[in-house]
MIGUVEX-86176 format. One record per residue (C-alpha): residue number from 1; residue in three letters; chain; y, z, x. Coordinates in steps of 0.1 Angstrom, whole numbers. Layout:
NODE   resi   resn   chain       y       z       x
NODE    NUM    ala       A       Y       Z       X
...
This chain:
NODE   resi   resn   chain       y       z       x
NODE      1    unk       A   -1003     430    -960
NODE      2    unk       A    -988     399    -961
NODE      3    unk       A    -991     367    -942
NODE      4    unk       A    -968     346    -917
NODE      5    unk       A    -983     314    -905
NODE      6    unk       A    -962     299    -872
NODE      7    unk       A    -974     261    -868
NODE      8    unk       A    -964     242    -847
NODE      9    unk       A    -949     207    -850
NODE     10    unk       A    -973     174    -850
NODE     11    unk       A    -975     155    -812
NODE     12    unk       A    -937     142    -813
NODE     13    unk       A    -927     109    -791
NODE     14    unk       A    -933     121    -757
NODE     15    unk       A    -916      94    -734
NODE     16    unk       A    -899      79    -759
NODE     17    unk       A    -856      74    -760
NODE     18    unk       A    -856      99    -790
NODE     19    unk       A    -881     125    -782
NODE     20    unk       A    -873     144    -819
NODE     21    unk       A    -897     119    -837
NODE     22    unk       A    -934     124    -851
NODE     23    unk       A    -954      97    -834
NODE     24    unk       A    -981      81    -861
NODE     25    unk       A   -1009     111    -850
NODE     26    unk       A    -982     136    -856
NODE     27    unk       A    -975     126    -892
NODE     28    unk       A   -1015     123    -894
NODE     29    unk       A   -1020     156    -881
NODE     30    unk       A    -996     175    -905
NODE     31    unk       A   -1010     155    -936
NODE     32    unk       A   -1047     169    -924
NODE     33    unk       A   -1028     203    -919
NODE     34    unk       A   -1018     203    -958
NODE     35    unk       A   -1052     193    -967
NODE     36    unk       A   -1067     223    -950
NODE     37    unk       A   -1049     243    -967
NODE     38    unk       A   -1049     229    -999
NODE     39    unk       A   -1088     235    -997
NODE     40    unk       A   -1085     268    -987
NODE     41    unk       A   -1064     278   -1014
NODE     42    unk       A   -1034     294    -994
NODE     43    unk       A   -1007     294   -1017
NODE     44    unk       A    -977     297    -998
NODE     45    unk       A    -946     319   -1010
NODE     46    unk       A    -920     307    -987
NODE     47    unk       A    -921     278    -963
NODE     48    unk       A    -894     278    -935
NODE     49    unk       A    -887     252    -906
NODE     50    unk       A    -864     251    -877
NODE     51    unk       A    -838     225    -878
NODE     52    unk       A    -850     198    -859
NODE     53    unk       A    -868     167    -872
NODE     54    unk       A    -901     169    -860
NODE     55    unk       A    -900     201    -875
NODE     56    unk       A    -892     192    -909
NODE     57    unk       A    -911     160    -908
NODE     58    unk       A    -943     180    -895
NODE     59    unk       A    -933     207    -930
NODE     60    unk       A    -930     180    -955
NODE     61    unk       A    -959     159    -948
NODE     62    unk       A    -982     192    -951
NODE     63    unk       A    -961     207    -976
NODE     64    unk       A    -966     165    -996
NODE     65    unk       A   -1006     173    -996
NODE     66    unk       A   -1002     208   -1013
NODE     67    unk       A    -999     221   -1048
NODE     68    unk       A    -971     237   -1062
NODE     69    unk       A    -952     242   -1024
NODE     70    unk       A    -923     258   -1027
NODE     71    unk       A    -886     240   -1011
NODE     72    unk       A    -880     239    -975
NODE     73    unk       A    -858     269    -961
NODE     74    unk       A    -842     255    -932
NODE     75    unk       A    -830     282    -900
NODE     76    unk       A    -820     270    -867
NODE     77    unk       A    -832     300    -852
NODE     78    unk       A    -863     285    -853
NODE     79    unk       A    -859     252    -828
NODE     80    unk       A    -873     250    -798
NODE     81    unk       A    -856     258    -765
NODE     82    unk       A    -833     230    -753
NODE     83    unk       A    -861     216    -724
NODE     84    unk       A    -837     193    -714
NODE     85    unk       A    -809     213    -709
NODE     86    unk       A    -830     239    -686
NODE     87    unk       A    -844     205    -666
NODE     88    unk       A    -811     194    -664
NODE     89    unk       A    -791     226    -650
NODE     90    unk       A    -822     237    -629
NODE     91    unk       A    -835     212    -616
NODE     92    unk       A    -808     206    -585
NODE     93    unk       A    -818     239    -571
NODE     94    unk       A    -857     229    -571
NODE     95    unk       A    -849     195    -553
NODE     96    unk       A    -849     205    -516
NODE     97    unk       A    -884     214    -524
NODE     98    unk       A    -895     187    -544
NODE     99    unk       A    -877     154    -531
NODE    100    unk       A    -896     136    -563
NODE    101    unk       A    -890     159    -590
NODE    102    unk       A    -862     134    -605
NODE    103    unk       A    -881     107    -604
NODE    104    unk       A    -913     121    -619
NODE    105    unk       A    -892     139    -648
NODE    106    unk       A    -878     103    -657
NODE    107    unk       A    -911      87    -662
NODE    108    unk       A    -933     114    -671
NODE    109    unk       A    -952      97    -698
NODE    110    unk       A    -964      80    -664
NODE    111    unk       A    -975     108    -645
NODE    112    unk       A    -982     138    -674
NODE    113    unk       A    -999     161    -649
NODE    114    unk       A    -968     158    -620
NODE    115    unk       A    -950     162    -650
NODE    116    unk       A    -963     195    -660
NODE    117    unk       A    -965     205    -630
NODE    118    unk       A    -927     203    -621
NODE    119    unk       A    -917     215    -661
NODE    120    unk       A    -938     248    -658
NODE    121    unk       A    -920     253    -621
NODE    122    unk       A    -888     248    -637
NODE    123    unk       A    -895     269    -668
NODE    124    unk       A    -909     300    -645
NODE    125    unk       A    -874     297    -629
NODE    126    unk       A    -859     302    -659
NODE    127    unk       A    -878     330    -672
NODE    128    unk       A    -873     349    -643
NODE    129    unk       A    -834     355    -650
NODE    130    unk       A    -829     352    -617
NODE    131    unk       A    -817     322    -621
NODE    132    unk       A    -793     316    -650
NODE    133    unk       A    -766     297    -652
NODE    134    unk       A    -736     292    -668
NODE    135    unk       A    -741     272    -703
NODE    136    unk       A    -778     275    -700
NODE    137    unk       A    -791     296    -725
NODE    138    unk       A    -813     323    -710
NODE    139    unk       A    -849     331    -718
NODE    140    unk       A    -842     366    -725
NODE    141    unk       A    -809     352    -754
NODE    142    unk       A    -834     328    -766
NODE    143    unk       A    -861     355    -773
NODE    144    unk       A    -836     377    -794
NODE    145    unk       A    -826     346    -812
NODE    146    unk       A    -859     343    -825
NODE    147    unk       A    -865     379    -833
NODE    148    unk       A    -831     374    -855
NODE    149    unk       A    -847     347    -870
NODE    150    unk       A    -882     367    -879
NODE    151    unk       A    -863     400    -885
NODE    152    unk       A    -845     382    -916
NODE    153    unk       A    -879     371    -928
NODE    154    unk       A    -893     405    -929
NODE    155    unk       A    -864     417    -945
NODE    156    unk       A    -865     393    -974
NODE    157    unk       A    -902     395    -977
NODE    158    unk       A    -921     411   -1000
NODE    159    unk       A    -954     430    -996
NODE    160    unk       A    -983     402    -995
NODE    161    unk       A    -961     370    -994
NODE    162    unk       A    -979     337    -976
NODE    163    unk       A    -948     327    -956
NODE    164    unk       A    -953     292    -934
NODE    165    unk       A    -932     283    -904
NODE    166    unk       A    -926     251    -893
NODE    167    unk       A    -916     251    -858
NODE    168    unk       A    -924     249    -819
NODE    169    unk       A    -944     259    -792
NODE    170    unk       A    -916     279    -772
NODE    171    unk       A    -908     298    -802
NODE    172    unk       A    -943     307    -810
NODE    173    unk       A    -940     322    -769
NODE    174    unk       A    -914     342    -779
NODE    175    unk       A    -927     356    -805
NODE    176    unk       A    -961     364    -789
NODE    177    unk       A    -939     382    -760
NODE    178    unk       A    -921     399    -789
NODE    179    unk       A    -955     415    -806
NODE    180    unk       A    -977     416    -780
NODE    181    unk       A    -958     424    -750
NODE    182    unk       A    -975     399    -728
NODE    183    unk       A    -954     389    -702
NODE    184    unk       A    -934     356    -702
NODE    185    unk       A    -953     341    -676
NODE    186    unk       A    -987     349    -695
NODE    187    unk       A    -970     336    -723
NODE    188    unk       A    -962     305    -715
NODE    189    unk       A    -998     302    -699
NODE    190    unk       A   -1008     306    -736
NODE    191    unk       A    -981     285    -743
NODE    192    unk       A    -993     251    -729
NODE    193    unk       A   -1028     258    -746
NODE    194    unk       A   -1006     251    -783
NODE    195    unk       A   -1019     222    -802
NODE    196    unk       A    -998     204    -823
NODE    197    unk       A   -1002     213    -859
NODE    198    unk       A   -1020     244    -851
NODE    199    unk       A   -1018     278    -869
NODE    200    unk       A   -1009     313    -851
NODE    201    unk       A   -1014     340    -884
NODE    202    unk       A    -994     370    -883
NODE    203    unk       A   -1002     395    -902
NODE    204    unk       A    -970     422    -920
NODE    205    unk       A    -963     454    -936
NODE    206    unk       A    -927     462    -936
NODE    207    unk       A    -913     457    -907
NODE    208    unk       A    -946     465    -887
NODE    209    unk       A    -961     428    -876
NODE    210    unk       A    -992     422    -859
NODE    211    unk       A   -1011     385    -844
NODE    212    unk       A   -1044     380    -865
NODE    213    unk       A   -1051     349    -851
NODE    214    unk       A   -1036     323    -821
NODE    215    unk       A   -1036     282    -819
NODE    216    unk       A   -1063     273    -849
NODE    217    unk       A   -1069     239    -848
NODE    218    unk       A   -1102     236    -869
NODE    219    unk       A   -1085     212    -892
NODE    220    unk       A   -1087     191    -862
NODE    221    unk       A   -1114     194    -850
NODE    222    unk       A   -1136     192    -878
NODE    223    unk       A   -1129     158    -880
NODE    224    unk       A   -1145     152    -849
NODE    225    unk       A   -1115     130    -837
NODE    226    unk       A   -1103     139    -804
NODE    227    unk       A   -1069     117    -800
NODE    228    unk       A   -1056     142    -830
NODE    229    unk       A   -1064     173    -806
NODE    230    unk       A   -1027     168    -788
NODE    231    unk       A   -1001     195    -768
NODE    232    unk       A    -971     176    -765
């Protein structure tokens, strides 16, 4: 069977104007990532990322500590759902009910657990379907974009391949609803347990796919450093 290895992007700059930038511990996270692999002795066939820049940063600071890493494919397919758009288009609805949402969404590096709080509201909303809205991508479009995206893998694979994929926590959801069948609110329950830089291993034959393992972080932790042990 062959291999596909979802990890997620290093901590990116929570708070920060531009979110879409490794913070210092994220770049430090995917370098120990590469390491980790470099000792085990995965030799990876195909890497892939999603488009965005944390994404790629996060693949070529592992794929820097490796030997003999293949190029970056990039696909799109792969990003992360747009967070802000579904804050942004949802969150008027949720006001009469929480008078301090828009305040504690602008300053949530202030308040992470209010934070959290109001962004899992608003993203159970939105996984619901009941209520899309116009120019808001739903959660059930997003989902089938990123079985697109791991549908063309398959098909280009061949049989035993090591295929890495650099991308984010959302789309690691979506695909755990897509081969598991866990519902999207379970999902996303697993879905704030993703550490950055972690590894999620699914496991291929044909077309058939099946998780092998979910959120591996011993590279982390064996270094007994708990600031590099991040979810955001």
């Amino acid at each position: 069977m062959g291999s596909i290895y979802l990890i997620r992007h290093g901590q990116a700059s929570f708070g920060a104007d531009d979110y879409d930038v490794l913070s210092p511990v994220g770049v430090r996270q995917a370098e120990v990532l590469g390491d980790h692999l470099e000792q085990l002795g995965i030799s990876l066939d195909r890497c892939i990322s999603g488009s965005l820049r944390r994404q790629q940063h996060t693949a070529n600071a592992a794929l820097q500590r490796m030997s003999n890493a293949p190029a970056l494919d990039i696909d799109e397919a792969f990003n992360e759902f747009d967070a802000d758009s579904v804050i942004r288009t949802l969150l008027p609805d949720l006001l009469p009910e929480e008078p301090e949402a828009l305040h504690i969404l602008r300053n949530g590096a202030h308040n992470r657990a209010e934070f959290q709080r109001l962004f899992a509201k608003l993203i159970q909303r939105w996984i619901s379907g009941e209520h899309d809205k116009p120019g808001l991508q739903s959660w059930q479009a997003y989902v089938e974009q990123v079985e697109g995206a791991l549908r063309r893998i398959l098909e280009q694979a061949s049989s035993k391949q090591n295929i890495a994929v650099f991308t984010s926590g959302g789309t690691i959801t979506a695909l755990l609803r897509l081969i598991t069948g866990v519902p999207p609110a379970k999902a996303f329950e697993l879905n704030w347990q993703i550490v950055n830089t972690s590894l999620s291993q699914l496991k291929f034959r044909g077309s058939e796919v099946s998780l092998a393992s979910f959120n591996s972080h011993v590279h982390l932790q064996l270094l007994k450093a708990p600031e590099l042990i991040t979810y955001r």
